[in-house]
C-alpha positions as a Markdown table, in Angstrom:
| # | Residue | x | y | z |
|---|---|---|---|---|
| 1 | Unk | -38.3 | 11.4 | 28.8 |
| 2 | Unk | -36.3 | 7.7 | 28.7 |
| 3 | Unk | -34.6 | 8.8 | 25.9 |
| 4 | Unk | -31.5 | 6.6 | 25.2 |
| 5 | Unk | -29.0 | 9.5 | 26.2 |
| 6 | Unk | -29.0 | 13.3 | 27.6 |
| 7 | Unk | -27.6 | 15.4 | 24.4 |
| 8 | Unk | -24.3 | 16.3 | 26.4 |
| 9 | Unk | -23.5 | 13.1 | 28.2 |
| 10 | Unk | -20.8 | 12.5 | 25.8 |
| 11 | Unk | -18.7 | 14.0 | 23.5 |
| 12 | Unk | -18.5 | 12.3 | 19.9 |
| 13 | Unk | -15.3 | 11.6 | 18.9 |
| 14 | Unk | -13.6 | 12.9 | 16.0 |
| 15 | Unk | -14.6 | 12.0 | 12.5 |
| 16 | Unk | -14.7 | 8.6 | 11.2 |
| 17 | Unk | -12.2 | 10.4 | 8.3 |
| 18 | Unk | -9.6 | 10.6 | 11.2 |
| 19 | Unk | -8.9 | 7.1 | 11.7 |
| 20 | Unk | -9.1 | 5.5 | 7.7 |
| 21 | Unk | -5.8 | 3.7 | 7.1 |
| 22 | Unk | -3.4 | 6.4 | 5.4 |
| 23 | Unk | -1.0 | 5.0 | 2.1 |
| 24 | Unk | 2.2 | 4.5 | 3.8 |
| 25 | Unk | 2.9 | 1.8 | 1.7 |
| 26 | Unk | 5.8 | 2.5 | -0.1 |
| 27 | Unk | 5.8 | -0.1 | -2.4 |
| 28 | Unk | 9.4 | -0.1 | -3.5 |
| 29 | Unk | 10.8 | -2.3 | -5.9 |
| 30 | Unk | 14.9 | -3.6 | -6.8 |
| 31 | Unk | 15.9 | -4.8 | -9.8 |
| 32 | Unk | 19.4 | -6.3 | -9.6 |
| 33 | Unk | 21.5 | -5.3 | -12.6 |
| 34 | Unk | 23.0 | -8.1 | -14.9 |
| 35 | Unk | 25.8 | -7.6 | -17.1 |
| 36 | Unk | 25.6 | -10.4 | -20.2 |
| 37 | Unk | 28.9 | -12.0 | -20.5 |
| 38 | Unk | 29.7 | -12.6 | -23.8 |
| 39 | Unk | 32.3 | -15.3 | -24.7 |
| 40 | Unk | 33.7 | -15.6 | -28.6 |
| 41 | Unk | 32.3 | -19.2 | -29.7 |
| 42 | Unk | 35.0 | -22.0 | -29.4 |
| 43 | Unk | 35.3 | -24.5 | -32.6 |
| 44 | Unk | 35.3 | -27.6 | -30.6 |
| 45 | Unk | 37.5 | -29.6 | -33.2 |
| 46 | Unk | 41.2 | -30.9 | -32.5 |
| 47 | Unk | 43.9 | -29.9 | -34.6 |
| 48 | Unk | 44.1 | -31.2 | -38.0 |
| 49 | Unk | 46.3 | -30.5 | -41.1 |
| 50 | Unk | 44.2 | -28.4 | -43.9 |
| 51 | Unk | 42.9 | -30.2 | -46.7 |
| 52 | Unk | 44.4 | -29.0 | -49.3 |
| 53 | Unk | 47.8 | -28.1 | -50.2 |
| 54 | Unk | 50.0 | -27.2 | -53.4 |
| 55 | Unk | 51.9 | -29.9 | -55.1 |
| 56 | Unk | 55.6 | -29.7 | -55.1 |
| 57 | Unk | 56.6 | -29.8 | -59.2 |
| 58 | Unk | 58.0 | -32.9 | -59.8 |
| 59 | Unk | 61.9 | -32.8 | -61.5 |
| 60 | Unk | 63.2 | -34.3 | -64.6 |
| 61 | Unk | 65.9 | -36.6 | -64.0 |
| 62 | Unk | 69.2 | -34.2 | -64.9 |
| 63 | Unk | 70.8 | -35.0 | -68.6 |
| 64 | Unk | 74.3 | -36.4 | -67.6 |
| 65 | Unk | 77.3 | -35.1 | -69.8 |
| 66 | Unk | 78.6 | -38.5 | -70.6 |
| 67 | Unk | 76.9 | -41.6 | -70.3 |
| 68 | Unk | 78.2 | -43.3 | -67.4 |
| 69 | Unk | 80.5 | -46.7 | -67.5 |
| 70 | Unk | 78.5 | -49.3 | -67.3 |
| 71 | Unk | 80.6 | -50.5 | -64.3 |
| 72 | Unk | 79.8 | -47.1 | -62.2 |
| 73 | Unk | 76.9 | -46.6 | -60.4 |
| 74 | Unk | 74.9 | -43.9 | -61.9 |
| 75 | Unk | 75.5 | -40.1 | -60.5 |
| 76 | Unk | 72.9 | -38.3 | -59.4 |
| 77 | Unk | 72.8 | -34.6 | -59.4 |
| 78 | Unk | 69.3 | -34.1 | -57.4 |
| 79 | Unk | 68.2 | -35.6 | -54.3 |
| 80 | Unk | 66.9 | -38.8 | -53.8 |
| 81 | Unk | 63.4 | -39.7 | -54.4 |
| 82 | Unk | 62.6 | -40.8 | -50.7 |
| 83 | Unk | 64.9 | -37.4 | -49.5 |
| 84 | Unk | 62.3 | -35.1 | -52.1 |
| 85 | Unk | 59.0 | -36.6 | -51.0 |
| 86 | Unk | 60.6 | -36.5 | -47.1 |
| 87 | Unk | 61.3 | -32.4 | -47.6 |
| 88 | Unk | 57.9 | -31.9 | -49.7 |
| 89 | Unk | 56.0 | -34.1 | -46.0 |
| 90 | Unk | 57.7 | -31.7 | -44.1 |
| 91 | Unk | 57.3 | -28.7 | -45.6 |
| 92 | Unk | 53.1 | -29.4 | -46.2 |
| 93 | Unk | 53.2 | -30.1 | -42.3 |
| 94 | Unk | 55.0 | -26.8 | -41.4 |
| 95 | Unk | 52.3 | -25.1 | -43.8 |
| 96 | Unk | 49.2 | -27.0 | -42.5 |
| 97 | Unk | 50.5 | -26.4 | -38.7 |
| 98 | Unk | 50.3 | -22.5 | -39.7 |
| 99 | Unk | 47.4 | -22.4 | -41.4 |
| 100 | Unk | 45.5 | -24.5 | -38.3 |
| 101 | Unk | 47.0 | -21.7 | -36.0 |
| 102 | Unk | 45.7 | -19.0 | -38.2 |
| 103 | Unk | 42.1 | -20.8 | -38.0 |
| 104 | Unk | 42.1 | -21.2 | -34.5 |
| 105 | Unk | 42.3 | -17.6 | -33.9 |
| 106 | Unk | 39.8 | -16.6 | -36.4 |
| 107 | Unk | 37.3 | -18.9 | -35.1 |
| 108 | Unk | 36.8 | -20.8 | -37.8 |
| 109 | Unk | 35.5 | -24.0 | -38.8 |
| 110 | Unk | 36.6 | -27.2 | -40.6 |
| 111 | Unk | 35.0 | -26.0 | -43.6 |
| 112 | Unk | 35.7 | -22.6 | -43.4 |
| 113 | Unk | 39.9 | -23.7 | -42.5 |
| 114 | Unk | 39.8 | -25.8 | -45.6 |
| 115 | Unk | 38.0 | -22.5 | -47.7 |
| 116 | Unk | 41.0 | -19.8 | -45.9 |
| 117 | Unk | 43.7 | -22.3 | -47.1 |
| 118 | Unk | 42.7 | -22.7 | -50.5 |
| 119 | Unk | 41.7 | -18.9 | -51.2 |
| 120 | Unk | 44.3 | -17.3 | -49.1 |
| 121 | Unk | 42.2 | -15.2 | -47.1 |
| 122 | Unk | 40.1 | -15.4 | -44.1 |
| 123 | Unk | 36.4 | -15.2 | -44.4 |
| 124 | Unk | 33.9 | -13.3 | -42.6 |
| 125 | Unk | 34.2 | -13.5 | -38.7 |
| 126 | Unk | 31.2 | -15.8 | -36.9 |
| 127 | Unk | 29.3 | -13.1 | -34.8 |
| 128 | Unk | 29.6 | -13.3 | -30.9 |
| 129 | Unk | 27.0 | -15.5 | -29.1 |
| 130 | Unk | 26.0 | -14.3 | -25.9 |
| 131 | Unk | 25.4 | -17.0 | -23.6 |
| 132 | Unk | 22.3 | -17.0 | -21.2 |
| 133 | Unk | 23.1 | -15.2 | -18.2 |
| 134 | Unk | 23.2 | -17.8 | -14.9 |
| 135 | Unk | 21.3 | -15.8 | -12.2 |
| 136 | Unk | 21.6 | -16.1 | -8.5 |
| 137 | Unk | 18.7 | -16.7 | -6.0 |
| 138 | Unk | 15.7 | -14.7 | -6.6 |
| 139 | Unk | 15.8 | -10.6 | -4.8 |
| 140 | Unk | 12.7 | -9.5 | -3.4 |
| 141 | Unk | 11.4 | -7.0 | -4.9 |
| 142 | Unk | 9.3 | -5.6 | -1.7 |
| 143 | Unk | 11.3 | -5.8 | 0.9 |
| 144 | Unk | 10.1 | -7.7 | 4.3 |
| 145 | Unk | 9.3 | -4.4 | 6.7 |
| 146 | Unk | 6.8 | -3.4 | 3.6 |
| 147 | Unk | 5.1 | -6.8 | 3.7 |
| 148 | Unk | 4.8 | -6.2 | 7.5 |
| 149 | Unk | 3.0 | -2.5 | 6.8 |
| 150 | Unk | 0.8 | -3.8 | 4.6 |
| 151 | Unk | -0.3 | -7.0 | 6.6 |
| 152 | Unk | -0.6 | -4.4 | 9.4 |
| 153 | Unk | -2.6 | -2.3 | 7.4 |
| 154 | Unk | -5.4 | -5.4 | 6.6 |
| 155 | Unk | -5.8 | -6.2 | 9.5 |
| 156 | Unk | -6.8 | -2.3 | 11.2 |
| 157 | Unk | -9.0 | -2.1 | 8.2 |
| 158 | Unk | -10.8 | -5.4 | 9.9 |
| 159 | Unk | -10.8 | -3.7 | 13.4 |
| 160 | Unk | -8.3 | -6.3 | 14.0 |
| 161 | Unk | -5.8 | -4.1 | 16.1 |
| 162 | Unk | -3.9 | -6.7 | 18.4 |
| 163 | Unk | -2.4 | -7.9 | 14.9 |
| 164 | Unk | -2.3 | -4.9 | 13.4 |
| 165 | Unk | 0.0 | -4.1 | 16.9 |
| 166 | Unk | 2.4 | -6.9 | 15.9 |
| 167 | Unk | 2.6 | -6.8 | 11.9 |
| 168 | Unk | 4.0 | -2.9 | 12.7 |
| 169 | Unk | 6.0 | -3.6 | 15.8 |
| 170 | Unk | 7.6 | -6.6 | 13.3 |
| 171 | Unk | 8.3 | -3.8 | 11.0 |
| 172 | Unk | 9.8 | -1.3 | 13.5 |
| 173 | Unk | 12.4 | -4.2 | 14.6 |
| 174 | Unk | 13.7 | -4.1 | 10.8 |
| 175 | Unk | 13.2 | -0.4 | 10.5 |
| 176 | Unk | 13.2 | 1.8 | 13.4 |
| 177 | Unk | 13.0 | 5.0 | 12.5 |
| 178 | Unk | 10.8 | 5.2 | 9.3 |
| 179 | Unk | 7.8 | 7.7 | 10.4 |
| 180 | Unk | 5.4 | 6.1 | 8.6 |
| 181 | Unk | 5.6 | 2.5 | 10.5 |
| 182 | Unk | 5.6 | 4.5 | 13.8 |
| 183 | Unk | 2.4 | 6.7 | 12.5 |
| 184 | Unk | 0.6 | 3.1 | 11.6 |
| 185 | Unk | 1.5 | 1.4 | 15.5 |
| 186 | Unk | 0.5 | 4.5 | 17.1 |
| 187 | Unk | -2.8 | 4.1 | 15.4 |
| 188 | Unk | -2.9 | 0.6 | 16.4 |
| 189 | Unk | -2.6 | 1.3 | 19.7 |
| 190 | Unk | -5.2 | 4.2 | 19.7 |
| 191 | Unk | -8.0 | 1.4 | 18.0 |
| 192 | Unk | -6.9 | -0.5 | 21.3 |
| 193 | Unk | -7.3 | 2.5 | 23.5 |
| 194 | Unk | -4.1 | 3.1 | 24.8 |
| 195 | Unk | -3.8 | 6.9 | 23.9 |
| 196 | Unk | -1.0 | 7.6 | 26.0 |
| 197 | Unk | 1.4 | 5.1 | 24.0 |
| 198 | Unk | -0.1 | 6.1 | 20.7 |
| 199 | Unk | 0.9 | 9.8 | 21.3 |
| 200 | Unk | 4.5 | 8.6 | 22.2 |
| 201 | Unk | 4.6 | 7.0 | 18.9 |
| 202 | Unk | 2.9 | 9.7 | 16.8 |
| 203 | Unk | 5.4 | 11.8 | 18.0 |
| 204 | Unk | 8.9 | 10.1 | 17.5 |
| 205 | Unk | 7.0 | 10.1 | 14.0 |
| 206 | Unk | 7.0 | 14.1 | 14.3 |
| 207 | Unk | 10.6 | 14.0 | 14.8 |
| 208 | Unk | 11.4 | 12.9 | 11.1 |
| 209 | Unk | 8.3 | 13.1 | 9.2 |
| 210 | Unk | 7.9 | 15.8 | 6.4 |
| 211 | Unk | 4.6 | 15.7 | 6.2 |
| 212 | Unk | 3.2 | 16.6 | 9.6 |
| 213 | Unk | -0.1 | 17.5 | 9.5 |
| 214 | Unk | -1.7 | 13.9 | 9.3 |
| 215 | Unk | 0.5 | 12.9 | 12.5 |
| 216 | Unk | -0.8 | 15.9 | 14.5 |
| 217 | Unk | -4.7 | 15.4 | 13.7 |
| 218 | Unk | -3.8 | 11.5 | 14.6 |
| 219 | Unk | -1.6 | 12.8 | 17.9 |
| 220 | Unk | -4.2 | 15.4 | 18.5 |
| 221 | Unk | -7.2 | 13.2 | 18.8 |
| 222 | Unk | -4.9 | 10.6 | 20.9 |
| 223 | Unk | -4.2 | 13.7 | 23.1 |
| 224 | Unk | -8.1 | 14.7 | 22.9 |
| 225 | Unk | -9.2 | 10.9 | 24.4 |
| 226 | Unk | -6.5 | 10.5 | 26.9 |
| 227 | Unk | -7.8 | 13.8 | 28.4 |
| 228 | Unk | -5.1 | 16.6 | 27.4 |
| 229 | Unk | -6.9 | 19.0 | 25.9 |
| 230 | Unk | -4.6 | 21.4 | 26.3 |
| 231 | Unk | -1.8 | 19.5 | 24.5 |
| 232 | Unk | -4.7 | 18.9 | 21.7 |
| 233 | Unk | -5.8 | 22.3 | 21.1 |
| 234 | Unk | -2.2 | 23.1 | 20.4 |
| 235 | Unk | -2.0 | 20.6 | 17.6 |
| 236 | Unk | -4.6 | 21.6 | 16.1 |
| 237 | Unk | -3.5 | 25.1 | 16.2 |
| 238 | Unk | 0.0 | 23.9 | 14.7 |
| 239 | Unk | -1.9 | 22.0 | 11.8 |
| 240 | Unk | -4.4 | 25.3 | 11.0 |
| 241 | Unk | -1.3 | 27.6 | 11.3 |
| 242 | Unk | 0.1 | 25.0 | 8.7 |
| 243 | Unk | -2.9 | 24.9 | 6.4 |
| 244 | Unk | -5.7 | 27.2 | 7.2 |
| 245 | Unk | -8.1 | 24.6 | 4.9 |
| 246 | Unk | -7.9 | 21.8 | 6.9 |
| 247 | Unk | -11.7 | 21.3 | 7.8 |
| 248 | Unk | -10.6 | 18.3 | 10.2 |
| 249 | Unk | -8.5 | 20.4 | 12.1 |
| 250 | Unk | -11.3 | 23.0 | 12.7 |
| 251 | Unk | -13.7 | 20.0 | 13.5 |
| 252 | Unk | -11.4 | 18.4 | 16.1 |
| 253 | Unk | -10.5 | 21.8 | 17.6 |
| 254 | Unk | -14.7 | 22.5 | 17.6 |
| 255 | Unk | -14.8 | 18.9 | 19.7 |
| 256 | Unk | -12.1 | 19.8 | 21.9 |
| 257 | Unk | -13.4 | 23.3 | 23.0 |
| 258 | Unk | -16.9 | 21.4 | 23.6 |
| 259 | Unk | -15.3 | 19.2 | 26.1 |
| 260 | Unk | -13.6 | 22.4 | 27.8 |
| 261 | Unk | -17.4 | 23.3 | 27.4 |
| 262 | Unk | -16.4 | 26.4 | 25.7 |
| 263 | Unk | -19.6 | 26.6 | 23.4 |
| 264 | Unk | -19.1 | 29.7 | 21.0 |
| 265 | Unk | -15.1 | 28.9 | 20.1 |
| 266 | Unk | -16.8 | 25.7 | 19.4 |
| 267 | Unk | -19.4 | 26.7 | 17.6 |
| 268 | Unk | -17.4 | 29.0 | 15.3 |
| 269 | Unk | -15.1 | 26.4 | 14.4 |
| 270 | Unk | -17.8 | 24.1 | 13.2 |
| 271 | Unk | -19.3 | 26.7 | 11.1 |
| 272 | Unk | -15.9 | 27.4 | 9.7 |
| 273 | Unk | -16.0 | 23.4 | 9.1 |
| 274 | Unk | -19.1 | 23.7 | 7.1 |
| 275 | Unk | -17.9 | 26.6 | 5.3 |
| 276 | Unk | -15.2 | 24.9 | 4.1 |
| 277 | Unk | -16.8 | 21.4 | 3.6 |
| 278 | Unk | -20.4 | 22.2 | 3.2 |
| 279 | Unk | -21.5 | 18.5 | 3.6 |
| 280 | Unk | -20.1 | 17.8 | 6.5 |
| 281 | Unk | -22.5 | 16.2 | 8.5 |
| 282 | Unk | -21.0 | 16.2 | 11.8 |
| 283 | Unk | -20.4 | 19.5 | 11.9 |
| 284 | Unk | -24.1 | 20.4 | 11.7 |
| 285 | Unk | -25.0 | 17.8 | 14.4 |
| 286 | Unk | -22.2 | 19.2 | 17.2 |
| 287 | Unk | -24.0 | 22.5 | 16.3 |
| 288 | Unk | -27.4 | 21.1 | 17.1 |
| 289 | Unk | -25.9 | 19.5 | 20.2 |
| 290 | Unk | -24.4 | 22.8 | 21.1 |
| 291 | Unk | -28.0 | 25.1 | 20.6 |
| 292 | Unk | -30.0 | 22.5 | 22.1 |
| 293 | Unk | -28.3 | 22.1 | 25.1 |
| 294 | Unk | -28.3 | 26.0 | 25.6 |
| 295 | Unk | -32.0 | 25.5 | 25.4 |
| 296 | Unk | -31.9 | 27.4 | 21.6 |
| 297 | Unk | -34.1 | 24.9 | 20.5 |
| 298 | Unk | -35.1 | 26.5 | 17.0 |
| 299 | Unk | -31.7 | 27.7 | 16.0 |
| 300 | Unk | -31.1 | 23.6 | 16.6 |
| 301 | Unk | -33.4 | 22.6 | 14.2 |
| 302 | Unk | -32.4 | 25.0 | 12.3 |
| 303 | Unk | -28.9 | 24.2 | 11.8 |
| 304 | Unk | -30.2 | 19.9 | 11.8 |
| 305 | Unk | -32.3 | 20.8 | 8.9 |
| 306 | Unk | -29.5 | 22.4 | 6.6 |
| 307 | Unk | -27.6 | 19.8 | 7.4 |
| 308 | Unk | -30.5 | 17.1 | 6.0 |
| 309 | Unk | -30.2 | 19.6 | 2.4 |
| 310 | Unk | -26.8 | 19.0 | 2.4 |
| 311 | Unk | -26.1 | 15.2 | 3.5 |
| 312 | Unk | -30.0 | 13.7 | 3.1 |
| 313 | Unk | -28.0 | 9.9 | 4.2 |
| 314 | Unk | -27.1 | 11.3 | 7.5 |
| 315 | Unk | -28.9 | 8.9 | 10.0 |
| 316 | Unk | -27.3 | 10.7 | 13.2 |
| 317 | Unk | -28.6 | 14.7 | 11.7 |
| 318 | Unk | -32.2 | 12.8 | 11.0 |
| 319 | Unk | -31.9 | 11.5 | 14.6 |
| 320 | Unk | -31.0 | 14.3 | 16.5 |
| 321 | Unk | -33.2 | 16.3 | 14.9 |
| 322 | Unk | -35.9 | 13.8 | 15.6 |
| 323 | Unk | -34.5 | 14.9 | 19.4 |
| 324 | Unk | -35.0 | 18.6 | 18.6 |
| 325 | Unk | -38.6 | 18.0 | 17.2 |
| 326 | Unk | -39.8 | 16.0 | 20.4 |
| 327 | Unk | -38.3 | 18.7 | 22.8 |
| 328 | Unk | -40.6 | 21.1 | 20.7 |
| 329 | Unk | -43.4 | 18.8 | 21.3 |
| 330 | Unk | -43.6 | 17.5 | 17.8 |
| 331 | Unk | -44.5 | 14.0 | 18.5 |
| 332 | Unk | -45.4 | 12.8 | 14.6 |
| 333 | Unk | -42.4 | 14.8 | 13.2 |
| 334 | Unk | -40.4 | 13.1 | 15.8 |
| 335 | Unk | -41.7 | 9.6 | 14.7 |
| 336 | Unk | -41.0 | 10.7 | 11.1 |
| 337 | Unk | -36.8 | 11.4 | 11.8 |
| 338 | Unk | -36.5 | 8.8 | 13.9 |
| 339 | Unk | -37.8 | 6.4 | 11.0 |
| 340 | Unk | -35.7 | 7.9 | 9.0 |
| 341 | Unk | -33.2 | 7.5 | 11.0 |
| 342 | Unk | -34.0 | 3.8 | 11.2 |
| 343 | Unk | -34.4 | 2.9 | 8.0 |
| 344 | Unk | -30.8 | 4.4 | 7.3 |
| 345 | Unk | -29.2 | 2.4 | 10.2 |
| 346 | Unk | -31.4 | -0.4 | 10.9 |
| 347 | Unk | -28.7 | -2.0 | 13.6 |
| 348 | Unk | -29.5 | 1.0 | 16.0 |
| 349 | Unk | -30.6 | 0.4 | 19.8 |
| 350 | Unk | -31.0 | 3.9 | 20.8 |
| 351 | Unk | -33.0 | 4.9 | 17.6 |
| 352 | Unk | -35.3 | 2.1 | 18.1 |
| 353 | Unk | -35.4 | 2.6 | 21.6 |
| 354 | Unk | -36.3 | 6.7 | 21.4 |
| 355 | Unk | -39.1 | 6.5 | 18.8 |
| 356 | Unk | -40.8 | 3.4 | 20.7 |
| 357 | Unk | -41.2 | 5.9 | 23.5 |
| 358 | Unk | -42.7 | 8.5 | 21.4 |
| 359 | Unk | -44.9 | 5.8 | 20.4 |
| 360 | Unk | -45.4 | 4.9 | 24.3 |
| 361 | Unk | -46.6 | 9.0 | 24.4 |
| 362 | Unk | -48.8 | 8.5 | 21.5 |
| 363 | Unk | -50.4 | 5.4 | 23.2 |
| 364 | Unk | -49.7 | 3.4 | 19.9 |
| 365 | Unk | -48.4 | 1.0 | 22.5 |
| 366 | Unk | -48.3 | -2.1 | 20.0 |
| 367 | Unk | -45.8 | 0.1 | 18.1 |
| 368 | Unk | -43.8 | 0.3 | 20.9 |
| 369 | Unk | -43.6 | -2.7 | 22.0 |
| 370 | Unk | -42.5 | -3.9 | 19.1 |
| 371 | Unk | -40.0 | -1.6 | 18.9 |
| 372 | Unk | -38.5 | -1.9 | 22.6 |
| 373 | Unk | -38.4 | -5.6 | 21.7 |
| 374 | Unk | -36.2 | -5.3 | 18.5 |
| 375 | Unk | -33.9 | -3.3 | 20.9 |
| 376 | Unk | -33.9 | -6.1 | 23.2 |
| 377 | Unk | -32.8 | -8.4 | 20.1 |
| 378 | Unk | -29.9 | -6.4 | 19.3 |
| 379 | Unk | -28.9 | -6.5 | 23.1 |
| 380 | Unk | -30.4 | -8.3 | 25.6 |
| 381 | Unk | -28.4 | -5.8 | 28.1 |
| 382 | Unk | -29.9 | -2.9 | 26.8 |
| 383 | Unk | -31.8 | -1.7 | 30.4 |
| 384 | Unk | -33.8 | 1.4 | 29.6 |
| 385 | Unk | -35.7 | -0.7 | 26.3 |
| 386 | Unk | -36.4 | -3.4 | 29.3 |
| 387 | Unk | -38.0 | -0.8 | 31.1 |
| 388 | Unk | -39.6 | 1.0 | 28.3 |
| 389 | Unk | -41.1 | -2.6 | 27.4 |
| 390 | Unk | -42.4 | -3.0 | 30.7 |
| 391 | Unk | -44.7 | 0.2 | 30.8 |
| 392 | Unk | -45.9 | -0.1 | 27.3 |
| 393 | Unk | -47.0 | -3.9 | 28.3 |
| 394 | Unk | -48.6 | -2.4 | 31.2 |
| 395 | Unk | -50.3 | 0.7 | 29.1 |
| 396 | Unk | -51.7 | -2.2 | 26.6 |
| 397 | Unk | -53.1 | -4.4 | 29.6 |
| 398 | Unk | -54.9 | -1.3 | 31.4 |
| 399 | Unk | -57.1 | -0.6 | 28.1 |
């Protein structure tokens, strides 16, 4: 059969779960902490004698003992007029100099001064105003690296890794050793393939990190790609050891012992995957893999078809089951997943490509044409739908 792929060419890679963005975005924030200065309220007025003060009683000119001659000047016993209004100026000066010293330190005004003078007593003191406080430049409340982490962050989510590269390596510059940056660029660097960097940086991460686990499954995978299994296996023991729920752990492990072609370890860690996670599509389809491969073709459909109760969107378990049914010489059944599997993932060369050759069997050849050609659409490249197209068109022109 030209089906687009032998079921053991290939091993999937881990779980699209294993390589969403994780929040290290610590979004910290500052606040820099003003003191109000408060200054007492100044009464803005220049010095000024009070307004009212108490008249000085004015004297009766003394009764002499005798009249005087009338050729003597006459005696006075008092002072002088001019000498009793000078000490009277004097003396209201000296008083009104006090009382404007007095006001001054009560804080009062020219109204209030003139109210203290006459009563005797201060009034009430003027609450203190606070004046507005006279900031500096603006603080950031994120600082810069965080910006960096999150811009890094976008642009992975977009597939965009070469940016994704730089917004972390800009972040590292300002903070070296935060494990959470490193974690991020090591992922970056995995999107771009380079698994043997990523590892390096997922695990300086290690080194400081007190929450391990997503590291390892992330160091684990890189370790899985760049062909370590060894080294991969042993993470995902540390991370079971650690937490003996982790289903993604089990499932990575399950990939890993697949590779190493070590079929039952693998396929009792993707039962324990399903177990713990019962939807978890991808564990029922390494099964199938796994029992087909051995030639266990029922126990394949088997497993496929639990997996379709439990996760009925799953275009790759409707797919490979569509596999399984052909192997068993189900041709209609066949046609029927790989619709299925179609009409989930439309975009999909090889699904395409595998049901117009059981349309080819059939000898629906018009159906398979048009199928090989919508292949063709999505790549022009694609080789095997090229050749498929050619023997259908040569099936239609022999009837």
């Amino acid at each position: 059969m030209q089906r687009s792929r032998q079921l053991l060419n290939s091993v999937d890679a881990p779980p699209e779960e294993l390589r969403k963005p994780l929040p290290h975005v610590i979004e910290a924030s500052g606040e820099a902490a003003d003191k109000a200065i408060a200054k007492p309220a100044g009464t803005g007025e220049a010095a000024r004698p009070p307004l009212s003060l108490s008249r000085a009683r004015s004297e009766s000119p003394p009764e002499p003992d005798e009249l005087p001659s009338r050729s003597l000047p006459p005696v006075r016993r008092g002072l002088s007029f001019k000498q009793t209004v000078g000490l009277l100026v004097g003396a209201g000066i000296v008083i009104g100099a006090g009382c404007y010293q007095i006001s001054q330190m009560l804080g009062l005004s020219g109204s209030e001064k003139s109210k203290a003078t006459s009563v005797g007593k201060p009034p009430p003191a003027k609450p203190i105003v606070e004046k507005p406080v006279e900031h500096g430049p603006a603080i950031e409340a994120v600082p810069r690296w965080q910006k960096a982490v999150k811009r890094g962050l976008e642009f992975e989510k977009s597939g965009d890794f070469e940016k994704a590269l730089s917004e972390f390596s800009s972040a590292l510059d300002m903070e070296p050793d935060r494990p959470e940056i490193l974690h991020n660029r090591g992922r970056a660097l995995a999107g771009l393939e380079q698994y043997v960097r990523a590892a390096e940086d997922f695990s300086k991460a290690l080194e400081t990190s007190k929450n391990p686990n997503e590291i390892l499954l992330d160091r684990a995978a890189a370790y899985f790609h760049s062909g370590d299994s060894k080294k991969a296996i042993k993470d995902y023991n540390r991370i079971i050891k650690n937490d003996s729920s982790n289903a993604k752990a089990y499932y990575g492990r399950g990939l890993t012992y697949m590779k190493l072609r070590d079929f039952d370890r693998a396929i009792k860690d993707f039962q324990e995957v399903t177990r713990l996670v019962p939807a978890y599509a991808a564990a029922y389809k390494q099964q199938g893999l796994i029992y087909s491969d051995r030639g266990r073709k029922d126990e394949a459909f088997a497993v496929l078809s639990k997996g379709i109760e439990l996760s009925r969107n799953s275009a790759e378990l409707f797919y490979e089951r569509g596999l399984v049914n052909y192997d068993l010489g189900n041709r209609e059944d066949a046609v029927a997943d790989f619709s299925r599997a179609i009409d989930l993932a439309p975009g999909k060369k090889e699904f395409l490509n595998d049901r117009g050759f059981v349309y080819l069997q059939l000898k629906r050849y018009s159906e398979a044409v048009a199928d090989f050609e919508q292949c063709l659409s999505i790549d022009q490249g694609y080789n095997l739908a090229r050749e498929n197209l050619a023997k259908a068109r040569e099936a239609m022109s022999r009837q």
